[in-house]
C-alpha positions as CSV (number, residue, x, y, z in Angstrom):
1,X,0.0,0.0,0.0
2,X,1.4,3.5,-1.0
3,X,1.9,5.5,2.1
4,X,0.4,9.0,1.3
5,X,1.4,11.6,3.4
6,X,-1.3,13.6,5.7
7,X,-1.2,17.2,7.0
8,X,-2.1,17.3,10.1
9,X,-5.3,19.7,11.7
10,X,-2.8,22.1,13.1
11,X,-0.6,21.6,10.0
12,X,-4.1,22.8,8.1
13,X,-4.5,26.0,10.1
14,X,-0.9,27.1,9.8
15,X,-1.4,26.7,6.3
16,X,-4.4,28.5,6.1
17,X,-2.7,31.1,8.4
18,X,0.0,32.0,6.2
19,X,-2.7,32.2,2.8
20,X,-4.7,34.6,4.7
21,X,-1.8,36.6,5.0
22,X,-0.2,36.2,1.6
23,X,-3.0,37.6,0.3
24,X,-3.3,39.9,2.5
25,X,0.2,41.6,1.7
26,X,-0.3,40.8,-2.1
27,X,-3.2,43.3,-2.9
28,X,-0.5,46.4,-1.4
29,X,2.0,45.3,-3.7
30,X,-0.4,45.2,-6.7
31,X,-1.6,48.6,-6.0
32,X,1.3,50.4,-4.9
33,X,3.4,48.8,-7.5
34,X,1.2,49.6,-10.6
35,X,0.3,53.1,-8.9
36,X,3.5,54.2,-8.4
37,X,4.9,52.7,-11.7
38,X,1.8,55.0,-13.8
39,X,3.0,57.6,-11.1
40,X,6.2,57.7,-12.2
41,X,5.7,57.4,-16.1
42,X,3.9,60.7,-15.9
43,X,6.2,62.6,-13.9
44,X,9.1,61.4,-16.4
45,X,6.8,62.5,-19.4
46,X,6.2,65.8,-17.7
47,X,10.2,66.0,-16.9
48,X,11.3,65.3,-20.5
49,X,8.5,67.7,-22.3
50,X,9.7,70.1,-24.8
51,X,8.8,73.0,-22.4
52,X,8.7,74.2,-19.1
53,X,5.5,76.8,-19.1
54,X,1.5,76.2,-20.2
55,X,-0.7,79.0,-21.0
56,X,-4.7,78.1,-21.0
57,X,-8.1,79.3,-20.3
58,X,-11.4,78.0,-19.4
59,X,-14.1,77.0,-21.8
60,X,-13.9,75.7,-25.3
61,X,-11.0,77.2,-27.5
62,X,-10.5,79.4,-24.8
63,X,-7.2,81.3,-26.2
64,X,-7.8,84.1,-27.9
65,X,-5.8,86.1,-30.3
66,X,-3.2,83.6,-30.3
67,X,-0.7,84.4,-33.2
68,X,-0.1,87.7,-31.5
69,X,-0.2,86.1,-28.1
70,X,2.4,83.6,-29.1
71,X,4.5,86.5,-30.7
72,X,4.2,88.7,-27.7
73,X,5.2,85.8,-25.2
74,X,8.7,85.3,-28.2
75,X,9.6,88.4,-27.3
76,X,10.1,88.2,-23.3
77,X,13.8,87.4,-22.3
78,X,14.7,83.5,-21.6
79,X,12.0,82.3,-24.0
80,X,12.6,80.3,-26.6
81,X,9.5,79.3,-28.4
82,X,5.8,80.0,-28.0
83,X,3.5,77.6,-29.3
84,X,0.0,78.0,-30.0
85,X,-1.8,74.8,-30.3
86,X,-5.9,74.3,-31.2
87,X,-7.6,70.8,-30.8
88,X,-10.3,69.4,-32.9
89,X,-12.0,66.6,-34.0
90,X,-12.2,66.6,-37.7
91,X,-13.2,63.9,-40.9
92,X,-10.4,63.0,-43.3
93,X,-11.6,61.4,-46.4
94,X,-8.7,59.8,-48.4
95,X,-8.0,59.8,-52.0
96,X,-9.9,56.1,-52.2
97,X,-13.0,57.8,-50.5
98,X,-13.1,56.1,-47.4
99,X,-13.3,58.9,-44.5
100,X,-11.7,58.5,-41.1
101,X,-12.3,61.1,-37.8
102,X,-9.3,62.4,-36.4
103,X,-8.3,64.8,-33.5
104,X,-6.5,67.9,-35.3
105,X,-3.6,69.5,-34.1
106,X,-3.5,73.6,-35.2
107,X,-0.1,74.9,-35.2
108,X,2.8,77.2,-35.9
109,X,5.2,74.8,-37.7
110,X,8.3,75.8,-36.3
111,X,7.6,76.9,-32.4
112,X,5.6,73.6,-32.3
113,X,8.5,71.5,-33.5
114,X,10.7,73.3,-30.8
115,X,8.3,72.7,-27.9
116,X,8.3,69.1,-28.5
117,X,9.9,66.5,-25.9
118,X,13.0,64.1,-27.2
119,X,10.4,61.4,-26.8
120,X,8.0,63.2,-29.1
121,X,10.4,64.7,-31.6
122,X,11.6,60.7,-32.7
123,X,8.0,60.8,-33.8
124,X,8.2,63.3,-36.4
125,X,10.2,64.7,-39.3
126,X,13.2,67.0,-38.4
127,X,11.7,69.5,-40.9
128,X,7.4,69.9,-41.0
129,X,7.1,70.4,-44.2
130,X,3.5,72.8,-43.8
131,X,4.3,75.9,-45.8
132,X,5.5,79.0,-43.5
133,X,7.0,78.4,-40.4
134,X,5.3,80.6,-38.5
135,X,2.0,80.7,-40.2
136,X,2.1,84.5,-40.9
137,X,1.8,84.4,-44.9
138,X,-1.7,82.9,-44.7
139,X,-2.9,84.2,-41.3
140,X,-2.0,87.8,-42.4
141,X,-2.3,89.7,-39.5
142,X,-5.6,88.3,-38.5
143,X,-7.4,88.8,-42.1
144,X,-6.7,85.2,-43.4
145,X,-6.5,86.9,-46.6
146,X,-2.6,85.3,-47.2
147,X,-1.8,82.3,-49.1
148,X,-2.4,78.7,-47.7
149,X,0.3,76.0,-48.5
150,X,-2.5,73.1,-48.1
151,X,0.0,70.9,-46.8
152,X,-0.6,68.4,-44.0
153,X,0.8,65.7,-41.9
154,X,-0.8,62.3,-41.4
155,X,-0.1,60.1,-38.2
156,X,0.8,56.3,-40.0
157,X,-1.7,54.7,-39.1
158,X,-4.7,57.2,-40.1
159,X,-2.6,57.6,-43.2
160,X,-2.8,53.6,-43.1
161,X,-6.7,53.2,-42.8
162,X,-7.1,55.6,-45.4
163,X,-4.5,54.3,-47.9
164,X,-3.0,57.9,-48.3
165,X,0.7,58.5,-49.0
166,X,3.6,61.7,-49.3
167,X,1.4,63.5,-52.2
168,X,-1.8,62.0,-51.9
169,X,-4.7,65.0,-51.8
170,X,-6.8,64.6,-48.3
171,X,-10.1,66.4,-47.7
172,X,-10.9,67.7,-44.3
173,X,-14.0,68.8,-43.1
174,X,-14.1,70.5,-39.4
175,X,-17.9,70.1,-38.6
176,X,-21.7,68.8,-40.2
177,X,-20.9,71.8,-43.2
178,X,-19.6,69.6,-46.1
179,X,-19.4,73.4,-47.8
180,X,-16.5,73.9,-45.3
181,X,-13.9,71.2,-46.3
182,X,-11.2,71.9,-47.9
183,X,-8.0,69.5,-49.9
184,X,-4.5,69.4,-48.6
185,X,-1.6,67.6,-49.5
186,X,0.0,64.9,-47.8
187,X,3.8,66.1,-47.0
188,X,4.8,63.8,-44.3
189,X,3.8,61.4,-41.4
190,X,4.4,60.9,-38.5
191,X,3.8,58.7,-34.9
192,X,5.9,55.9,-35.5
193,X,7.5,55.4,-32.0
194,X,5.6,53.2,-29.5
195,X,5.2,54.4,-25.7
196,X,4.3,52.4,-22.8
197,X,0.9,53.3,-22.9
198,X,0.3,53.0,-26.8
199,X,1.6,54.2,-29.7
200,X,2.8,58.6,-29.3
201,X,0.0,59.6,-31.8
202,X,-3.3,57.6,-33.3
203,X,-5.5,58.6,-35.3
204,X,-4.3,62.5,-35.8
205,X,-3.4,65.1,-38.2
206,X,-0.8,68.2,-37.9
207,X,-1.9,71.5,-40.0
208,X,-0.9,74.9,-39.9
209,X,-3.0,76.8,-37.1
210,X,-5.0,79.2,-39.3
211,X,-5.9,76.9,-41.9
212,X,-7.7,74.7,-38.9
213,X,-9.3,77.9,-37.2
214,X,-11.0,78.7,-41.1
215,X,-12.2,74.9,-41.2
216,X,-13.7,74.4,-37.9
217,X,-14.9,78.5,-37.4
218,X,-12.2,79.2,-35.0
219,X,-10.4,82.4,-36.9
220,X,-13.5,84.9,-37.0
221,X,-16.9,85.3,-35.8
222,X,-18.2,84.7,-39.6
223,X,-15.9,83.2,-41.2
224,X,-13.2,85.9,-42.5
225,X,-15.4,89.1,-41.8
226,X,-16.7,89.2,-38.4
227,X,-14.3,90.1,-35.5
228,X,-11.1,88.7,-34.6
229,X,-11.3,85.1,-32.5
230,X,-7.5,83.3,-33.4
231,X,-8.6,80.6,-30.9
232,X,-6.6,78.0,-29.5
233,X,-6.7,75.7,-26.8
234,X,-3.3,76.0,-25.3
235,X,-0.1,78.2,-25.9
236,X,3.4,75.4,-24.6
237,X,6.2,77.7,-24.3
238,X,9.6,76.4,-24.1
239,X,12.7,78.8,-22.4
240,X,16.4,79.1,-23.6
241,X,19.5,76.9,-22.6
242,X,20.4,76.8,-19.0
243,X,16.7,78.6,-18.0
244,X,14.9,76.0,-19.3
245,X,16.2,73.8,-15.8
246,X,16.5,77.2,-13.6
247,X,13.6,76.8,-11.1
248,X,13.9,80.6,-10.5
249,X,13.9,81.6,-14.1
250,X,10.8,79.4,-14.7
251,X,9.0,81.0,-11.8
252,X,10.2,85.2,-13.3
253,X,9.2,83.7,-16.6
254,X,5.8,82.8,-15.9
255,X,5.0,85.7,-13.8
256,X,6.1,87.8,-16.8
257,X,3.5,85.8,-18.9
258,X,0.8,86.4,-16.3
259,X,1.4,90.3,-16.0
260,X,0.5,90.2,-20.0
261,X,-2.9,87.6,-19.6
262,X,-3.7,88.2,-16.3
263,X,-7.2,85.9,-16.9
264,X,-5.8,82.7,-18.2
265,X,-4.1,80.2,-16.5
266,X,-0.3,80.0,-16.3
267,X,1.3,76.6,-14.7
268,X,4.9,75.4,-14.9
269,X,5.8,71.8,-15.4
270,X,7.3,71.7,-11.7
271,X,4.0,73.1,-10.5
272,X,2.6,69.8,-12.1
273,X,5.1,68.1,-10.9
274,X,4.0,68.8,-7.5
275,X,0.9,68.4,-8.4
276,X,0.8,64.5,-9.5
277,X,3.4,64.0,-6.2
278,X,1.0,64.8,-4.1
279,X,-2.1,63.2,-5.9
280,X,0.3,60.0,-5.9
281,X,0.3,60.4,-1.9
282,X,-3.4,61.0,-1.8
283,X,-3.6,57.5,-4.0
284,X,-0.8,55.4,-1.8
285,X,-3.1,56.2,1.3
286,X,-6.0,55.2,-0.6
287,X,-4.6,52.0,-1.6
288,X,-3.0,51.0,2.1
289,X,-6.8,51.6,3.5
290,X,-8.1,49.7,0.8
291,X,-5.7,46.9,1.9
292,X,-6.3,47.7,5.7
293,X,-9.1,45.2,5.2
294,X,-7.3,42.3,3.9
295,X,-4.8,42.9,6.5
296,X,-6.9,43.0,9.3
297,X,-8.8,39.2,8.2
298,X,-5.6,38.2,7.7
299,X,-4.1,39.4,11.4
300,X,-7.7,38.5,12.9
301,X,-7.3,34.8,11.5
302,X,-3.8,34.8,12.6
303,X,-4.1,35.4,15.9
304,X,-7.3,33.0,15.7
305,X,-5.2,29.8,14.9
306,X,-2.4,30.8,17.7
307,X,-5.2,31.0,20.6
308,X,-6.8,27.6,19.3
309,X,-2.8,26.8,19.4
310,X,-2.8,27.2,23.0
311,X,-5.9,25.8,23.6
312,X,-4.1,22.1,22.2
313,X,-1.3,22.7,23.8
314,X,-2.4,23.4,27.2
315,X,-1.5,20.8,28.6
316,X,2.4,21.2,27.6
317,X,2.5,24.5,28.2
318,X,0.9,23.7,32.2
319,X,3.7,21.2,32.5
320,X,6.3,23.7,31.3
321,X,5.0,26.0,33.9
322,X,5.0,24.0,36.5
323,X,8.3,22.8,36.4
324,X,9.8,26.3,36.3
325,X,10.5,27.2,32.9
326,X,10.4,30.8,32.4
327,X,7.4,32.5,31.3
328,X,9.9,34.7,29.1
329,X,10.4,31.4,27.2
330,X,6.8,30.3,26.8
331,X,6.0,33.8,25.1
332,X,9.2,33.6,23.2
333,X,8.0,30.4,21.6
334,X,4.4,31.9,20.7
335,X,6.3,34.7,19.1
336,X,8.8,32.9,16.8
337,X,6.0,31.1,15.8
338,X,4.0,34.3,14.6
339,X,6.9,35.4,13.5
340,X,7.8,32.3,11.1
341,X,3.7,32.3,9.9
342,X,3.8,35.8,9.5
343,X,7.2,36.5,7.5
344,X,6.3,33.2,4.9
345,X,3.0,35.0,4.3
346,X,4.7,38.1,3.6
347,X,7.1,36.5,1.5
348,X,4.6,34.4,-0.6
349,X,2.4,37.6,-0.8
350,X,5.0,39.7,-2.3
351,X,6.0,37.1,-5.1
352,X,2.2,36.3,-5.7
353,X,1.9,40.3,-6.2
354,X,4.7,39.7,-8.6
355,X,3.1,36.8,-10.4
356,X,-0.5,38.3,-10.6
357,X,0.8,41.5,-12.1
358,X,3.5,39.4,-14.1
359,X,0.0,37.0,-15.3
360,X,-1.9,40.9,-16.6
361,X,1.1,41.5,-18.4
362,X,1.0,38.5,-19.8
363,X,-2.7,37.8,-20.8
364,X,-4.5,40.7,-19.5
365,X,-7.0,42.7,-22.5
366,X,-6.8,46.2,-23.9
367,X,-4.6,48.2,-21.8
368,X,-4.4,46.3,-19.3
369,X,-0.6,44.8,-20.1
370,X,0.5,48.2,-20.6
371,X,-0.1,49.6,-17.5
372,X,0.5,46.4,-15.7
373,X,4.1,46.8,-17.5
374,X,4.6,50.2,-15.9
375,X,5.1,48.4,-12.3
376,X,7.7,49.4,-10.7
377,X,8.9,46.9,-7.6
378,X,10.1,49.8,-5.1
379,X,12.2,47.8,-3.0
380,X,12.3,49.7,0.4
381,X,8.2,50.2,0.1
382,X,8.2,46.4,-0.5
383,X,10.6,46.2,2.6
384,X,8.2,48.7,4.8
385,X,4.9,46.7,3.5
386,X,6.5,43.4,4.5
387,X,8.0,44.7,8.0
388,X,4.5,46.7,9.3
389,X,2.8,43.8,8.6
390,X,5.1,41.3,10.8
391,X,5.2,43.6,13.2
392,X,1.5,43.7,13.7
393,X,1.0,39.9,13.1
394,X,3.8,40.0,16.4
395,X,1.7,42.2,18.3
396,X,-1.4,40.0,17.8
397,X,0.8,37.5,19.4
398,X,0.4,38.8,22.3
399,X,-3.3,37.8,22.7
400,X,-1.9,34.4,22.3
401,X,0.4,34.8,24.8
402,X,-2.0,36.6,27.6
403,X,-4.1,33.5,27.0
404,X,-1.4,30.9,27.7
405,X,-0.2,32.7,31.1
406,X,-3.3,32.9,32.1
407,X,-3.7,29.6,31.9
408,X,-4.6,27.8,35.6
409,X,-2.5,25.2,36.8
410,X,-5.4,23.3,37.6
411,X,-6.8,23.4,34.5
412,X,-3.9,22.6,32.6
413,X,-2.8,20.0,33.7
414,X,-5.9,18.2,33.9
């Protein structure tokens, strides 16, 4: 007969002891490993942008008058590019026919090229080929009278889905008014680098600011003959050299560029900077309460299967009492025991956090994998997580150990 081997009742609740407590410490390092890898992939992002200062307003297209707001800003000391950008959601019909919607990028070619992050900038050419590289010639001091280049970029995959190439004619159409559209040629693409998060650009289009204001009603109140709008969404400005990574200067800079729109919002990157730190504490909290439960089962079952310990081993511990042995000794052995349990369930619940976010990398759906591939294993939080949670799972020894000195003689050694 094969001899099988059988785990014993006490065996059973050890194991169940350290389970309860594996899992316990594995949902904290899910959370605070994912949360603090995002965390950190956007403060990175915000560190390596292409500039240091963002000008905005409330509202839809809430910038107005930008090309002389962007030229005003080029002319304070320490700055090196303003960059006026407007956002909409437009139609692109390719030269097959088939029509794709796209989010629109409005810009001044050259400032926006400058203003871009090294990330970014791998995305596009090292010359946008749209025409005038400040978009004066067709804007023409706010009269849209100039010439238009009718150039545009495509992202690769738009230009993809819609079969278009370098030289292909486009139409774009910025709202329900098919009368509005208007053909550009295809100079360029761009988007071809892949981020953690997806590829930098989608489904998207670069044009030269003024000729999106005229398609989507953004450059005067009727059309080219009411009163001046020039709307954009936000104006990125990037500073000079050594300013650029000046805290001080950033701070003067700004202030400068608040004294001349005193109504719309200035930040610095550091201010968001700041900003997602502390919205990253306000999150870590969030997460350790939301694993306070799991930790308290875990402690409460703990503690559970030491006092039914003591209650099975009364007996030995009434015959180790009365013959002398130090109560010092008794506790001590309650307490090496916790603290064997209680370090093998924090040890198996930091490598199941591991494997479960290892797993969602692995076979997890839509963006799942990405994010899950932004964890970041911060070893001294892993250290803390593991240590707090001993430390408690000792102090619930205690309740163990009041019960076995409390123990009567009498009934001990019965």
């Amino acid at each position: 007969m094969r001899w099988r081997p059988r785990l014993s009742h006490t065996g059973l609740q050890d194991l169940l002891a350290v389970a309860a407590i594996a899992t316990a410490v594995a949902l904290p390092v899910v959370l605070l490993s994912v949360g603090g890898g995002v965390s950190a992939h956007e403060r990175a992002a915000l560190e390596s942008a292409g500039f240091e200062i963002t000008v905005s307003a409330s509202g839809t297209h809430g910038i107005g008058g930008a090309h002389a707001l962007g030229d005003r800003i080029d002319r304070l000391a320490n700055v090196s590019a303003a960059s006026p950008v407007l956002s909409q959601a437009i139609d692109v019909r390719g030269p097959t026919g088939l029509t794709e919607p796209a989010l629109a990028e409005g810009v001044l070619p050259a400032p926006f090229l400058t203003t871009l992050g090294p990330a970014a900038r791998g995305a596009f050419p090292t010359h946008l080929d749209l025409g005038d590289p400040m978009d004066a010639a067709h804007f023409a001091n706010g009269t849209y009278s100039g010439p238009s280049a009718q150039k545009i970029l495509l992202a690769a995959p738009i230009a993809a889905a819609l079969g278009a190439s370098v030289g292909d004619a486009v139409t774009i159409q910025g709202g329900t008014n098919a009368s509005n559209a208007a053909h550009f040629v295809v100079t360029g693409e761009f988007g071809t680098p892949s981020g953690p998060l997806g590829p930098v650009a989608g489904f998207a289009v670069i044009l030269p600011l003024s000729d999106l204001q005229l398609l989507t009603g953004s450059a005067r109140v009727n059309g080219t003959t009411g009163a001046l709008i020039d709307a954009a969404d936000t104006v990125e400005v990037s500073l000079t050299g050594a300013t650029a990574t000046d805290a001080s200067a950033v701070s003067r800079t700004a202030n400068e560029i608040r004294a001349l729109v005193p109504y719309y919002g200035v930040s610095t990157l550091s201010d968001e900077v700041v900003q997602l730190d502390q919205a990253n504490s306000v999150l870590t909290g969030f997460y350790l309460a939301l694993s306070a439960t799991a930790i308290i089962i875990g402690l409460l079952f703990l503690t559970l299967v030491l006092l039914r310990r003591v209650e099975s081993e009364r007996r030995a511990i009434g015959i180790r009492r009365a013959i002398g042995i130090p109560r010092a000794w008794i506790v001590g052995g309650l307490v090496a025991r916790c603290a064997v349990l209680a370090s093998t369930g924090v040890v198996l619940g930091v490598f199941g956090g591991y494997l479960t976010i290892a797993i969602l990398q692995q076979y997890g759906t839509g963006e799942v994998p990405a994010i899950a591939a932004l964890a970041v294993f911060n070893p001294r939080i892993l250290f803390e997580l593991g240590a707090g949670t001993v430390a408690l799972c000792l102090a619930s020894s205690a309740v163990a150990a009041r019960a076995a000195l409390r123990l009567p003689l009498s009934e001990a050694l019965r």
